[in-house]
C-alpha positions as CSV (number, residue, x, y, z in Angstrom):
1,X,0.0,0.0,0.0
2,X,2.8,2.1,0.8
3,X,4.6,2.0,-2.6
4,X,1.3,2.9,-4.2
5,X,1.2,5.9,-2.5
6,X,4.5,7.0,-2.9
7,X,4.0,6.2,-6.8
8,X,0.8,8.3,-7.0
9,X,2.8,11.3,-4.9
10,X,5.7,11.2,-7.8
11,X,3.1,11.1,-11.3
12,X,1.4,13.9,-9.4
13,X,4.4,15.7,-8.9
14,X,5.8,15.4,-12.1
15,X,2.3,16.9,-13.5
16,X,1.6,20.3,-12.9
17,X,-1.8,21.5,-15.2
18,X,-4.4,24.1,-14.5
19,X,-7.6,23.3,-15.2
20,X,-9.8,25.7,-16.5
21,X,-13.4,25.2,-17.5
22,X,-14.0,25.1,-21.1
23,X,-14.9,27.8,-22.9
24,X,-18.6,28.4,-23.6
25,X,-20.2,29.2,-26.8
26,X,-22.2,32.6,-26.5
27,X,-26.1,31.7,-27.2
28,X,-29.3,32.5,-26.2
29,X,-30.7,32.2,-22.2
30,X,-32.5,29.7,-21.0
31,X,-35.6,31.0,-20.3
32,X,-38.5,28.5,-18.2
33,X,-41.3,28.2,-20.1
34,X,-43.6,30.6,-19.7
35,X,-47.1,29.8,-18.0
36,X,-49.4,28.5,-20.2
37,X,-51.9,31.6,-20.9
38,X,-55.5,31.0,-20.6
39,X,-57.0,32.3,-24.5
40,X,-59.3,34.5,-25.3
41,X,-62.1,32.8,-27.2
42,X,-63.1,35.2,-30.4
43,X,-66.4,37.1,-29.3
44,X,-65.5,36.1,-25.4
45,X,-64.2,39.3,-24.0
46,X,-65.7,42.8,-24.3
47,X,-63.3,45.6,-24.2
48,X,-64.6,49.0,-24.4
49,X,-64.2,52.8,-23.3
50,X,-67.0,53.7,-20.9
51,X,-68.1,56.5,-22.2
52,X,-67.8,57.6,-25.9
53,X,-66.5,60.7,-25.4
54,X,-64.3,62.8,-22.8
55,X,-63.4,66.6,-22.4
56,X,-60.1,67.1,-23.4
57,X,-58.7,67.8,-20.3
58,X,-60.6,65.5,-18.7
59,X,-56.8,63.5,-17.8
60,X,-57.6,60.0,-17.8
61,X,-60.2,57.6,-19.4
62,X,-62.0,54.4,-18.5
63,X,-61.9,51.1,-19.7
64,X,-63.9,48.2,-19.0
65,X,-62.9,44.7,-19.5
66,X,-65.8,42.1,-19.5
67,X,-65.3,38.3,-19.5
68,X,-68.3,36.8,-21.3
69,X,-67.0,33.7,-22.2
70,X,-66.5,30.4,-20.2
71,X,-63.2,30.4,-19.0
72,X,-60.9,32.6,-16.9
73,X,-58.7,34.7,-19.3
74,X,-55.5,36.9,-18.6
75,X,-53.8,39.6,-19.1
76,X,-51.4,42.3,-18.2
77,X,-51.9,46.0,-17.4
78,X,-49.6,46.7,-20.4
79,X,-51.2,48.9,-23.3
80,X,-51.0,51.5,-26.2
81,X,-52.8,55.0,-26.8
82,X,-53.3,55.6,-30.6
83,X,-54.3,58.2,-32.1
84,X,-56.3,58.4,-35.2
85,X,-54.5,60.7,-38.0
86,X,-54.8,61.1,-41.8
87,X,-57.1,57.7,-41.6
88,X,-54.2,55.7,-39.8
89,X,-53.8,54.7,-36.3
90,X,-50.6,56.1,-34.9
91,X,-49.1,55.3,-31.3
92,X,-48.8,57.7,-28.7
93,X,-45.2,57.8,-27.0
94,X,-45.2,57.6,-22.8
95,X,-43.2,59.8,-21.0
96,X,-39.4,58.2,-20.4
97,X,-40.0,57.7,-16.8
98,X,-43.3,55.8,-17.0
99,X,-43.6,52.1,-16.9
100,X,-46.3,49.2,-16.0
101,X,-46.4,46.5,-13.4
102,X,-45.8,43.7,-14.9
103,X,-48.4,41.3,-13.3
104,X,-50.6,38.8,-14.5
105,X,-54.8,39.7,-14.1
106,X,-57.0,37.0,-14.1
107,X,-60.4,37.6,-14.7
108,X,-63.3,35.0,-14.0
109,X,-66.2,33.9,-16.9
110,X,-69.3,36.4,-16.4
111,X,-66.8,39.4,-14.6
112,X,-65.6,43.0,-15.6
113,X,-62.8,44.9,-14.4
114,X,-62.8,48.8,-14.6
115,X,-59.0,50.3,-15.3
116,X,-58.2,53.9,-15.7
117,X,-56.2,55.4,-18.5
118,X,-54.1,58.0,-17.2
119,X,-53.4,60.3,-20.0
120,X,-50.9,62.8,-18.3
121,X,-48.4,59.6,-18.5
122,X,-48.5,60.3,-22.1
123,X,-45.5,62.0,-24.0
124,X,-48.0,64.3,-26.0
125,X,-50.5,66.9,-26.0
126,X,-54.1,65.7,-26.4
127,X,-56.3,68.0,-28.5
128,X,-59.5,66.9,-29.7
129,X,-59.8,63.4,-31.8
130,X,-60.1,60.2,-31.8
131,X,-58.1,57.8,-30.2
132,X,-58.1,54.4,-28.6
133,X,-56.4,52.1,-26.3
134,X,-54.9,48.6,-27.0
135,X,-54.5,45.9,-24.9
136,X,-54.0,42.1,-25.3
137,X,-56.2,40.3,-23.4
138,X,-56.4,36.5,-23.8
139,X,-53.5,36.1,-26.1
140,X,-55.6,38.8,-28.7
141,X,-55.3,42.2,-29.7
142,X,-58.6,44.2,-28.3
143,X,-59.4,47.9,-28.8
144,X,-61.4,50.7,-27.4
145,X,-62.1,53.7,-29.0
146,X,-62.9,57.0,-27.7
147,X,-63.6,60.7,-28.8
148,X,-61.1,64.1,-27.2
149,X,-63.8,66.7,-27.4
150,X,-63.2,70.1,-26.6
151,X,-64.0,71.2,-22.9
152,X,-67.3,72.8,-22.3
């Protein structure tokens, strides 16, 4: 037993390597699979402004999101403002500093939810038009329009 250790102690004496770990190829992240998202039937979910039209300086807006379908459906509180210009829908910047929770809503068959549209976190100066918001709701793209009058 001896003389097996003593030969081990010279071959690893005579040997002197760094190991290093292998270089890695640069590629994309692993990511977990995402959640699988509950979807929106077509002519499940009702997405709409609740009122037609709003002063222009009225600030914000209101939205209502209405579940008529028979499952639960999701969605985030991420959307766009457009603006309606020259017969084309145009997107509305947000101011640099603005940003949305990124959470998950879940909304039950036969529910609504009410959001508010703040407008003042918009990069732009609202005069009178029309505009809308988008949102994806259920894995599809759902608008609600809505008229900028002029304030009384």
């Amino acid at each position: 037993m001896g003389c097996a250790l003593c030969l081990l102690a010279l071959l690893g004496a005579g040997c002197s390597r760094t190991w290093e770990a292998a270089p890695q190829a640069p590629g994309p992240a692993v990511q977990a699979p995402a959640a699988p998202q509950p979807a929106a039937e077509e002519g499940t979910v009702t997405f709409q402004a609740e009122d037609a039209a709003y002063p222009v300086d009225a600030g914000a807006i209101a939205v209502t999101v209405t579940n008529d379908g028979t499952e639960e459906i999701s969605y985030g509180e991420y959307y766009t403002i457009e603006i309606l210009q020259d017969e084309q829908w145009e997107a509305i910047p947000f101011q640099a500093d603005f940003g949305f929770h990124d959470i998950g809503i879940l909304l039950a068959p036969g529910k609504e939810r009410r959001e508010t549209i703040a407008l003042e976190n918009c990069d732009f100066t609202f005069e009178a038009g029309r505009y809308r918001v988008v949102k994806e709701i259920g894995g599809q793209r759902y608008t609600a329009e809505f008229a900028l009058v002029p304030a009384p």
